[in-house]
LOVO-520162 format. One record per atom (N, C-alpha, C): x, y, z; residue in one letter. Coordinates in steps of 0.05 Angstrom, whole numbers, plus 5000, padded with zeros to 4 digits. Layout:
% LOVO-520162
XYZA;...
***
This chain:
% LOVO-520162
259690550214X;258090650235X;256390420246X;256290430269X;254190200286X;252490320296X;249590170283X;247190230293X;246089990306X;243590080315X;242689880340X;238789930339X;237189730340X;234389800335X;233889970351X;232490100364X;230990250383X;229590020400X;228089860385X;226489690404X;227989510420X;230389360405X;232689290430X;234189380454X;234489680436X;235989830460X;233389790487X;231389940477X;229789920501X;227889650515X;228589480500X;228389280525X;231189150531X;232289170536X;235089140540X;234789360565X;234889610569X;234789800586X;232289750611X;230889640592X;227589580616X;228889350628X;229889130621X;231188890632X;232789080663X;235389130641X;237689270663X;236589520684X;233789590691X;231989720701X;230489520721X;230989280703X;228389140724X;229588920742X;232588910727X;234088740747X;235688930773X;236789190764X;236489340793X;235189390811X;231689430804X;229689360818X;230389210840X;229488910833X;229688690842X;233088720859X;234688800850X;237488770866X;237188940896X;236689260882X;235089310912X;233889240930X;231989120928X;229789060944X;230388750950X;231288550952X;231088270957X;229388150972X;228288271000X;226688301016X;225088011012X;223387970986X;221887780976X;223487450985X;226187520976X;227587260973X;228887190994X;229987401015X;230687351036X;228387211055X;226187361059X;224187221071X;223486861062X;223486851039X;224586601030X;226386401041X;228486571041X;230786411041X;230086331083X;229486541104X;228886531132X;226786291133X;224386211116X;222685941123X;223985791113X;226385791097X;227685521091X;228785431121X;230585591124X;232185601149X;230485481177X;228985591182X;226985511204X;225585281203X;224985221175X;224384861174X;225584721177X;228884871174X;231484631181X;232884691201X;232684901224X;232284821240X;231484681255X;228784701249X;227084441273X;228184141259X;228784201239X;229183871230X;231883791240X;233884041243X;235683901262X;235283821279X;234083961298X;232983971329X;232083701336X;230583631309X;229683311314X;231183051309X;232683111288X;235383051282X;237682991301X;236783111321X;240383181330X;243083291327X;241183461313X;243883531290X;244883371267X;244383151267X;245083021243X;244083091208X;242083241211X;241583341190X;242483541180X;244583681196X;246183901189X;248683831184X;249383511192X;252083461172X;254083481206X;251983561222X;254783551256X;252983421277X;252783131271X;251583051297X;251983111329X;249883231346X;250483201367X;250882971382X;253183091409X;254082811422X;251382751440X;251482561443X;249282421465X;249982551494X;247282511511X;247782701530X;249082461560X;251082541571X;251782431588X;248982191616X;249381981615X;247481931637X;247182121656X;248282221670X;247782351699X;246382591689X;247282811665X;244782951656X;242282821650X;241182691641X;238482511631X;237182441658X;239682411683X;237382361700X;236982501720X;238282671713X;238583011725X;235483141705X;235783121687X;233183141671X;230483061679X;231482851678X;228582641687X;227082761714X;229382841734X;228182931765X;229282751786X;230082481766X;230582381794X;233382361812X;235382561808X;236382611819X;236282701856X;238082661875X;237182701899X;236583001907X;238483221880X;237383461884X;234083521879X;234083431847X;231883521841X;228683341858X;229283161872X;226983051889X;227083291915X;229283311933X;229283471949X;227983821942X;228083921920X;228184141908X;224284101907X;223783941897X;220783941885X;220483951855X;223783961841X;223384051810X;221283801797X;220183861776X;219283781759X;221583561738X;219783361732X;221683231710X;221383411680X;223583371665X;222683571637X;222783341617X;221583431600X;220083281579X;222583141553X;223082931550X;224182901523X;227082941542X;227482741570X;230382881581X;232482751565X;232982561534X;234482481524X;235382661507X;233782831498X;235083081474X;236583271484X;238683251461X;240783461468X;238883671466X;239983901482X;239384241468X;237484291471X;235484121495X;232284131498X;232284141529X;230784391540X;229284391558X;227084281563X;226084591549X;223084621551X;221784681523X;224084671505X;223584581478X;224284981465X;225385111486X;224285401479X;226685511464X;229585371463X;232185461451X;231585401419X;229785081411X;228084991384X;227285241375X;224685331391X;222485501383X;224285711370X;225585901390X;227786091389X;227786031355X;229885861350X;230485821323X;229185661296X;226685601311X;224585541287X;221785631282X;221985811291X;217685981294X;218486191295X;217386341269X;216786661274X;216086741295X;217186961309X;215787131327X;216286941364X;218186681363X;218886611390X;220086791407X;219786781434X;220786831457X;224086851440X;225987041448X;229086991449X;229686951409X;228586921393X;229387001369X;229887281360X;232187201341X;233787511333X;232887441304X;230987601296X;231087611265X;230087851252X;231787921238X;231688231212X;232188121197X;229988361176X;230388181150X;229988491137X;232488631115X;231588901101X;233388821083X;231989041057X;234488961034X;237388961032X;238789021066X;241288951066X;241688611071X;239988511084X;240288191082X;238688111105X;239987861127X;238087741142X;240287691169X;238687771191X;239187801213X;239487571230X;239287301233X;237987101252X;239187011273X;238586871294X;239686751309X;237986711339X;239086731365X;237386681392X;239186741408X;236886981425X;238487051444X;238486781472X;237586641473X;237086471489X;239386381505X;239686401532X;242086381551X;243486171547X;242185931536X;243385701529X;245585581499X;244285881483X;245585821450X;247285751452X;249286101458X;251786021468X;253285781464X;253385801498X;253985601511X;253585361495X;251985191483X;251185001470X;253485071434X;253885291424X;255085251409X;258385291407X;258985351434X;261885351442X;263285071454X;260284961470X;261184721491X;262084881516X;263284721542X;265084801559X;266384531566X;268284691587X;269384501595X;267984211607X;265084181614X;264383981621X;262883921603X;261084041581X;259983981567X;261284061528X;260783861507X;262283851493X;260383961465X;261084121447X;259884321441X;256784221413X;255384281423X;252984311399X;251684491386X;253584571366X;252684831348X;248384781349X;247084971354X;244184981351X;243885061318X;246085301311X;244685391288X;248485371268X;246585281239X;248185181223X;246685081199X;248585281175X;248485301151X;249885181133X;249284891138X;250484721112X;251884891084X;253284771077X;254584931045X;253184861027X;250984621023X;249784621007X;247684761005X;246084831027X;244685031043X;244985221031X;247785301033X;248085591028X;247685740990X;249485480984X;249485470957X;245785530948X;244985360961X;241485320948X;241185640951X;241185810981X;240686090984X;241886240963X;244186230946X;244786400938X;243686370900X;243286060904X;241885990873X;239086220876X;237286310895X;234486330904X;235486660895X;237786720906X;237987030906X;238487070875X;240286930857X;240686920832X;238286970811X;236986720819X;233686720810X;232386970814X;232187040833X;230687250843X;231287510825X;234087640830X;234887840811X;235787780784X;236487530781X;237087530750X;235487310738X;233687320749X;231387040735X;233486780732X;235486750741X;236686530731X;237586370759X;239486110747X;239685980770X;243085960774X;244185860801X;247885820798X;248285670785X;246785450772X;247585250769X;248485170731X;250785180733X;251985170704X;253684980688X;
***
């Protein structure tokens, strides 16, 4: 016959109680895992993408000085020069914001214990992460694999106090 303490069984059961807990609810770690994301965002942004492992291409001269204003449209027009006209993926800096500041203009973000929502609705994403035919493509948002790996060590931790790494 196999017996078993009482006091093991029940922390053993409080454990397997307190790790379902925590499996439900992730909420804690997801929010986590979204300020990771948004700091590396912007660090792409400043980057060029290069910090995400896909550098962006450099922006053609005639955009930069289409940028700048001094094009014959934009003098005739009255436009304004825009700021920083050498960065890819930058206007007015608001497609960035989109994907790095809680609560921007054009960000898509949910976050419930089914998981995490993110991205930008911003007219430019798109476009910027497909390319077109005249312009050649610069993903905005992107989740390195090591990235990802780190998110899912965070979720591990989270519900099973432990880490991926073995």
């Amino acid at each position: 016959m196999l017996e078993f303490e009482s006091a093991r069984v029940e922390g053993f059961a409080t454990h397997i109680n307190y790790v379902g807990d925590r499996a439900l609810n992730p909420v804690p770690v997801f929010e986590e895992i979204v300020d990771k994301i948004l700091v590396r965002e912007r660090r792409m942004f400043e980057t060029r993408g290069a910090s995400s492992g896909v550098y962006w291409s450099p922006l053609a001269p005639s955009t930069i000085a289409r940028k700048q204003g001094t094009t014959f449209h934009h003098k005739r027009g009255g436009s304004e020069a825009i700021p920083y006209p050498e960065r890819p993926l930058w206007r007015y800096g608001n497609l960035m914001r989109s994907l790095s500041e809680r609560g921007a203009p054009h960000q898509i973000l949910h976050v419930d214990r089914r998981g995490i929502e993110f991205g930008s609705s911003h007219e430019a994403a798109a476009k910027h992460a497909r390319g077109t035919e005249y312009m050649p493509a610069r993903p905005p948002l992107i989740i390195p694999k090591k990235h990802a790996h780190e998110y899912i060590g965070m979720l591990n931790k989270f519900i099973f106090g432990e880490t991926n790494e073995r």
